[in-house]
C-alpha positions as a Markdown table, in Angstrom:
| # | Residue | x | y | z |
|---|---|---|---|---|
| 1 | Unk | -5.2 | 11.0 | 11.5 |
| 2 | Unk | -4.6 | 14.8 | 11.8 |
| 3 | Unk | -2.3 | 16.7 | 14.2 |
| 4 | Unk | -1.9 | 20.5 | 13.9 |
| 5 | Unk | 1.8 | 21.5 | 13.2 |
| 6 | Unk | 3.4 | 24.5 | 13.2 |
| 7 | Unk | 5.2 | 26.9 | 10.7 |
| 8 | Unk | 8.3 | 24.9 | 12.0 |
| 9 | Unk | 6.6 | 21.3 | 10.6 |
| 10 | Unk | 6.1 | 20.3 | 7.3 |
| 11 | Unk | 2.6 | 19.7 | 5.5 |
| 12 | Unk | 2.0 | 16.4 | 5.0 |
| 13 | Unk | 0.3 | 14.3 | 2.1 |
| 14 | Unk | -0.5 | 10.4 | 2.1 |
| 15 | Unk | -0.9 | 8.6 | -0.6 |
| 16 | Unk | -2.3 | 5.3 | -0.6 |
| 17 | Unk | -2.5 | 3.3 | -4.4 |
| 18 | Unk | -5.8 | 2.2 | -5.0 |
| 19 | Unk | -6.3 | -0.6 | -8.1 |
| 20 | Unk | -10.2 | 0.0 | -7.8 |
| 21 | Unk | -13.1 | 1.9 | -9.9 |
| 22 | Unk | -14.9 | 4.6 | -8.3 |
| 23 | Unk | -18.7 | 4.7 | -8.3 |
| 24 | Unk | -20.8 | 7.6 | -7.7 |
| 25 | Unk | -19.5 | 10.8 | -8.9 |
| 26 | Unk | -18.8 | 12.2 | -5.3 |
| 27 | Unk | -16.4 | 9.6 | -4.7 |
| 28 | Unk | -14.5 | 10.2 | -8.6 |
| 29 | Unk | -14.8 | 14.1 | -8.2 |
| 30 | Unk | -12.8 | 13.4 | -4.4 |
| 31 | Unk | -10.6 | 11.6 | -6.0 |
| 32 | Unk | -9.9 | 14.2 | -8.5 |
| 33 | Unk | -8.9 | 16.6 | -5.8 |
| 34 | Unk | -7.2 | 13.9 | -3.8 |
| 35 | Unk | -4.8 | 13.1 | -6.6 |
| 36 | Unk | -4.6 | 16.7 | -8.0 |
| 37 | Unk | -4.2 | 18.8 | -4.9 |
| 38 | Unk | -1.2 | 17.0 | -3.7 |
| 39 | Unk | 1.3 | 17.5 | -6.1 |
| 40 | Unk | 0.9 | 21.4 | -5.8 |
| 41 | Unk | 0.9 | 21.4 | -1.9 |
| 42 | Unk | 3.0 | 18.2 | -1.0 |
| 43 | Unk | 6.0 | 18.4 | 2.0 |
| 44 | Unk | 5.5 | 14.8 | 2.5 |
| 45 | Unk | 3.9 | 11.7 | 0.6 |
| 46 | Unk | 3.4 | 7.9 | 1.8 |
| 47 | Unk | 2.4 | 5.2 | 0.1 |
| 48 | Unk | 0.4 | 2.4 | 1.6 |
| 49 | Unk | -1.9 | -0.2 | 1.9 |
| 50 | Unk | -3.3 | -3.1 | 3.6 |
| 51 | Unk | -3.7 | -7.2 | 3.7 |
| 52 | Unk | -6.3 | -9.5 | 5.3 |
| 53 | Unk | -4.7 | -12.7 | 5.9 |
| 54 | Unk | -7.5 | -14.2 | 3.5 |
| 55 | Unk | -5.2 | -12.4 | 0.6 |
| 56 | Unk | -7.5 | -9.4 | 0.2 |
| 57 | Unk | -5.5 | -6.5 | -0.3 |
| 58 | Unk | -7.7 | -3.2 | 1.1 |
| 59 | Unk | -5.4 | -0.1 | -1.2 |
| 60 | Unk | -6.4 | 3.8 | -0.6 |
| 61 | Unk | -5.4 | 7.6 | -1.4 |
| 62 | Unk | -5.4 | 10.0 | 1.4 |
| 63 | Unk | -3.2 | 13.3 | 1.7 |
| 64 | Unk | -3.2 | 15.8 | 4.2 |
| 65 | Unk | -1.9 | 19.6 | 4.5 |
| 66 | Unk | -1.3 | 21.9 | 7.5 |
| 67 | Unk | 0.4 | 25.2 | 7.8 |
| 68 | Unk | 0.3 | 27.9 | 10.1 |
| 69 | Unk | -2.2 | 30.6 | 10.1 |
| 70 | Unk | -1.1 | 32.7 | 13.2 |
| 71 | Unk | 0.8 | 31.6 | 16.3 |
| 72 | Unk | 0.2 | 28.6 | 17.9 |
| 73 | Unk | -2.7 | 28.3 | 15.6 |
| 74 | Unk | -2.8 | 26.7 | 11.6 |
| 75 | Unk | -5.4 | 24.9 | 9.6 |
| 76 | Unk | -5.5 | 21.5 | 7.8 |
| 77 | Unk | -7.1 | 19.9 | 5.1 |
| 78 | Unk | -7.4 | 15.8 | 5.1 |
| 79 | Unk | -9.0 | 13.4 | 2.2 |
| 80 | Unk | -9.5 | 10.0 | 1.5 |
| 81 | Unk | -10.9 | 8.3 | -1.4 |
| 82 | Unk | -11.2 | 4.2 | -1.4 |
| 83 | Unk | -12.8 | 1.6 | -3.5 |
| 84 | Unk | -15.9 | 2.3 | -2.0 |
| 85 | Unk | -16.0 | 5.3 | 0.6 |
| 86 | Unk | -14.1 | 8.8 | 0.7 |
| 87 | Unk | -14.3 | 11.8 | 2.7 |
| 88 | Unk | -13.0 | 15.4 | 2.8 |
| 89 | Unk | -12.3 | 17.2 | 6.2 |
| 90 | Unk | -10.9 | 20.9 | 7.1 |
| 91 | Unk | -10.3 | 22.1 | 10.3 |
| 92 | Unk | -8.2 | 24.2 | 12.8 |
| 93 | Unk | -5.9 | 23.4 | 15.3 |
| 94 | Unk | -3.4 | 24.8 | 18.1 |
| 95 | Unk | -0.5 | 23.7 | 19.6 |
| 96 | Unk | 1.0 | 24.3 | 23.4 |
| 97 | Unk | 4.5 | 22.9 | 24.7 |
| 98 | Unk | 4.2 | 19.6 | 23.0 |
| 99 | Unk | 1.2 | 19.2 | 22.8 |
| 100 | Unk | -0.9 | 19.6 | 19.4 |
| 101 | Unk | -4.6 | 19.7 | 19.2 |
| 102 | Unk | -6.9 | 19.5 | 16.3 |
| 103 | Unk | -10.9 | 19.0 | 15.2 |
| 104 | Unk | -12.6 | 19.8 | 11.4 |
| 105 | Unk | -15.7 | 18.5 | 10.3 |
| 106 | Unk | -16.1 | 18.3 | 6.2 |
| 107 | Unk | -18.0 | 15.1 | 4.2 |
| 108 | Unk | -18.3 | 11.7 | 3.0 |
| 109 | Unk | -19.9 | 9.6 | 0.6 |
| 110 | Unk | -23.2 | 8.6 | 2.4 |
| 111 | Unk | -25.8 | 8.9 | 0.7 |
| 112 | Unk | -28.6 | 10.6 | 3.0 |
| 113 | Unk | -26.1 | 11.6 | 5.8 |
| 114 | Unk | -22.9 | 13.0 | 4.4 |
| 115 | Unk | -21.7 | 15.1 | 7.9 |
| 116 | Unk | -18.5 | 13.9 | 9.4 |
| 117 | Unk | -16.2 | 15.8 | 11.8 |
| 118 | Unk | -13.0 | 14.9 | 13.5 |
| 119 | Unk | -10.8 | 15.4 | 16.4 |
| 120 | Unk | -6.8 | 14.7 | 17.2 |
| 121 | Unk | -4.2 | 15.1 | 19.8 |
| 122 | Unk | -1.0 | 14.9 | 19.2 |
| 123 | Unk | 2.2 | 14.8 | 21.6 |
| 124 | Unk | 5.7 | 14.0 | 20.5 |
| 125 | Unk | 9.3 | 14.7 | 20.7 |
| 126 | Unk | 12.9 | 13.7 | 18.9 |
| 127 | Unk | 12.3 | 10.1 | 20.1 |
| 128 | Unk | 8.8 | 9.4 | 21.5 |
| 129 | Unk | 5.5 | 10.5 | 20.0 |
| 130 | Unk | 2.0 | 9.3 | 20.7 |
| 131 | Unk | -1.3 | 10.4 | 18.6 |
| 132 | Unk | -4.8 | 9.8 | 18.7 |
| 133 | Unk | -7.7 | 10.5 | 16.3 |
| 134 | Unk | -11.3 | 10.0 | 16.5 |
| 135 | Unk | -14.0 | 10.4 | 14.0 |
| 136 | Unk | -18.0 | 10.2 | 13.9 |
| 137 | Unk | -20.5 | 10.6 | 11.1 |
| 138 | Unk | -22.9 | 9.0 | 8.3 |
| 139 | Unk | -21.4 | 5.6 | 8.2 |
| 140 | Unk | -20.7 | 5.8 | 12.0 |
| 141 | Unk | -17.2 | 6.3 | 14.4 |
| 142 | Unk | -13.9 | 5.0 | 13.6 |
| 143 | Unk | -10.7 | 6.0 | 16.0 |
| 144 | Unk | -6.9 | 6.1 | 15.9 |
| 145 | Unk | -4.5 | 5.8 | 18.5 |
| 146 | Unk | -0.5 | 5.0 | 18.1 |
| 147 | Unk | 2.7 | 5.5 | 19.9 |
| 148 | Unk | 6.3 | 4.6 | 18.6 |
| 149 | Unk | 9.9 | 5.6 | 20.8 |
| 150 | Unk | 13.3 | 5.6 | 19.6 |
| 151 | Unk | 14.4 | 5.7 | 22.8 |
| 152 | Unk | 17.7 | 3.5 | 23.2 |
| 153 | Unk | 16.2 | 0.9 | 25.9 |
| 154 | Unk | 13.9 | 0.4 | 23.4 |
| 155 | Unk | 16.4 | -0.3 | 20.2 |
| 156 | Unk | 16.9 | -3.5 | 18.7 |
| 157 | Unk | 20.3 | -2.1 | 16.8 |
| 158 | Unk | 22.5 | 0.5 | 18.0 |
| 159 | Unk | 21.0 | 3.0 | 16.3 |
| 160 | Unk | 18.1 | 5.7 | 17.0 |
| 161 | Unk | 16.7 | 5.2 | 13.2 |
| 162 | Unk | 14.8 | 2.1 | 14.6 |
| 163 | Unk | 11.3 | 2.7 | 16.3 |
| 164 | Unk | 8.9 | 0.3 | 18.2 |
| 165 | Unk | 5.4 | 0.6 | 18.8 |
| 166 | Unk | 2.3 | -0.1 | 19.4 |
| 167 | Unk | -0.7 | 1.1 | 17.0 |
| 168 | Unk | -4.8 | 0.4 | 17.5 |
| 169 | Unk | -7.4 | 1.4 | 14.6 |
| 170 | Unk | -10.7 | 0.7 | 14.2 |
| 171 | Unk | -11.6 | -1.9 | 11.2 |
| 172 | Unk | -7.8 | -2.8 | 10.8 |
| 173 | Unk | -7.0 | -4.2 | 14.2 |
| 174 | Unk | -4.1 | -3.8 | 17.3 |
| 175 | Unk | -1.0 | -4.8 | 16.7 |
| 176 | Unk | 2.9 | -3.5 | 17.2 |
| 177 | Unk | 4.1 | -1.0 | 15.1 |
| 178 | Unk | 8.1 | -1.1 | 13.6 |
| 179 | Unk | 9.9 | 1.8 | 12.0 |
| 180 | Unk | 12.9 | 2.0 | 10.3 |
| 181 | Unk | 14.3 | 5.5 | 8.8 |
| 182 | Unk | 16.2 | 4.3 | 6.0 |
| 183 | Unk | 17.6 | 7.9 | 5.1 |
| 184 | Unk | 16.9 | 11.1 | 5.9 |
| 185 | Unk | 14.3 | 11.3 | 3.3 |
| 186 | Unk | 12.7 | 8.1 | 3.4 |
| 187 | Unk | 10.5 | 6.3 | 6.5 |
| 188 | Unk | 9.0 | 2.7 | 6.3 |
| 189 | Unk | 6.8 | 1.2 | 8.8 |
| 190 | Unk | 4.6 | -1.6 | 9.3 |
| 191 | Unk | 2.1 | -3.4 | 11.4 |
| 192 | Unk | 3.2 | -7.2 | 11.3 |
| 193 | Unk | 0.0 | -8.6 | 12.5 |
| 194 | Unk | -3.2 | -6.1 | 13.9 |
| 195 | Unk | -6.2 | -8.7 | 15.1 |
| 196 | Unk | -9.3 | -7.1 | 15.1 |
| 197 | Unk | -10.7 | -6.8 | 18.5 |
| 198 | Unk | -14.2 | -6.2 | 17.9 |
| 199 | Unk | -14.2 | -9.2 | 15.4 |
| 200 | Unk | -13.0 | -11.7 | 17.4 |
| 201 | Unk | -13.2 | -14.5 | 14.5 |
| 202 | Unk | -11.8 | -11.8 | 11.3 |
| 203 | Unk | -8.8 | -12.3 | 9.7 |
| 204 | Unk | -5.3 | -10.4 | 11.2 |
| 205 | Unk | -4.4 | -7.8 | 9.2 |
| 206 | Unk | -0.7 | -6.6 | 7.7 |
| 207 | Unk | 0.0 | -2.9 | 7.0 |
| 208 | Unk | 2.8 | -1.5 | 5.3 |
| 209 | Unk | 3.5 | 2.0 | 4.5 |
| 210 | Unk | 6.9 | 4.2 | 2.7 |
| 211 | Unk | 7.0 | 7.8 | 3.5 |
| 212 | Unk | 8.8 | 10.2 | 1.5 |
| 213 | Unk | 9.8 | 13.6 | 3.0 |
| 214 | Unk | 11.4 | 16.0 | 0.7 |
C-alpha cells in the first residue's frame, strides 16, 4: 500500500468516503488526523470504496505522504480509518534503478495488541508497474500485490491512457484490474469482479476508485 518515491514523485493521499460512526476514541482521534492532515500535505487524493455482491457497500479513508529525506532515501506516513478498524504507520524507504523499497511499523485499533508494521516493493516504469505490500499485527496479516501495463499489445483502444491488470488483496478478492486516465489530472480504475480465494463460498467483490493528481 506504500512505495517509497523520490523528490522527483509526488506525495500521495487516498481518500476513501466512509458513511459510518466511529467507536472508540482511538479510531475517532485517527480519523481526525486522517481527514485533517491531508488537506495541508496532499499531491494526490482518491476516492473509493467497495461492493459485495450481497449489496453491502465496505467505504474507508486512507491517505498517504512521502518525500525525500536524502538521496535515494525518503519517509512515509500511511492511515486508515474504517467503520470499525484503523491504523497509523510511518516508515522509511529507498529506492535503486527502478526499484523502490519500503517498511514502517506504527498502530491499530486492537484492543490488547495495537503493533503493526509493514513492508512494500515497488517497480514501475512509463507503461508497466507492479507493487506489492504486506502487513502483520494485532488483528493478524493482510497483503497486496498488483500489476497494470499500458503497453500497446496490451490496449484495447489506440491509445496508451488505457491500462490492464491484474490485482490480488487479502479480504477483497483477485480479480483484473482496468484503468482509464481520463485527463492528465484525473485516473479511474476498477476491479470488475475480485472472488475471494480463501472464501471459496463469499460473495465477489466490485471496487472502484477516482484519483485526483494536482
Amino acid at each position: 500500500m506504500v512505495i517509497c518515491k523520490t523528490s522527483s514523485q509526488k506525495s500521495s493521499v487516498a481518500l476513501r468516503i466512509s458513511n459510518a460512526q466511529l467507536g472508540d476514541p482511538m479510531r475517532r482521534l485517527l480519523a481526525v488526523i486522517s481527514l485533517l492532515v491531508p488537506f495541508s500535505l496532499t499531491a494526490q487524493t482518491e476516492v473509493s470504496g467497495y461492493w459485495a455482491r450481497e449489496d453491502k457497500f465496505f467505504p474507508q479513508i486512507t491517505y498517504f505522504r512521502s518525500d525525500s529525506i536524502a538521496p535515494h532515501t525518503s519517509y512515509f506516513l500511511w492511515s486508515l480509518v474504517n467503520n470499525g478498524w484503523a491504523e497509523n504507520v510511518v516508515g522509511f524507504g529507498t529506492k535503486v534503478k527502478g526499484l523502490s523499497m519500503s517498511a514502517g511499523a506504527g498502530i491499530e485499533t486492537v484492543k490488547d495488541d495495537w503493533w503493526r508494521v509493514q513492508g512494500n516493493l515497488y517497480y514501475g516504469s512509463s507503461t508497466n508497474y507492479g507493487y506489492a505490500s504486506v502487513e502483520t499485527g494485532g488483528s493478524g496479516a493482510w497483503y497486496l500485490f498488483e500489476v497494470t501495463s499500458r503497453e500497446p499489445m496490451v490496449q484495447v483502444f489506440d491509445t496508451d491512457r488505457f491500462g490492464i491488470g491484474l490485482r490480488f488483496q487479502r479480504f477483497v478478492g483477485l480479480g483484473p484490474r482496468l484503468e482509464w486516465q481520463l485527463s492528465p489530472h484525473l485516473l479511474v480504475w476498477m476491479v470488475p469482479v475480485a472472488w475471494d480465494v480463501e472464501k471459496r463460498d463469499s460473495p465477489q467483490h466490485f471496487v472502484f476508485t477516482l484519483r485526483y493528481t494536482p
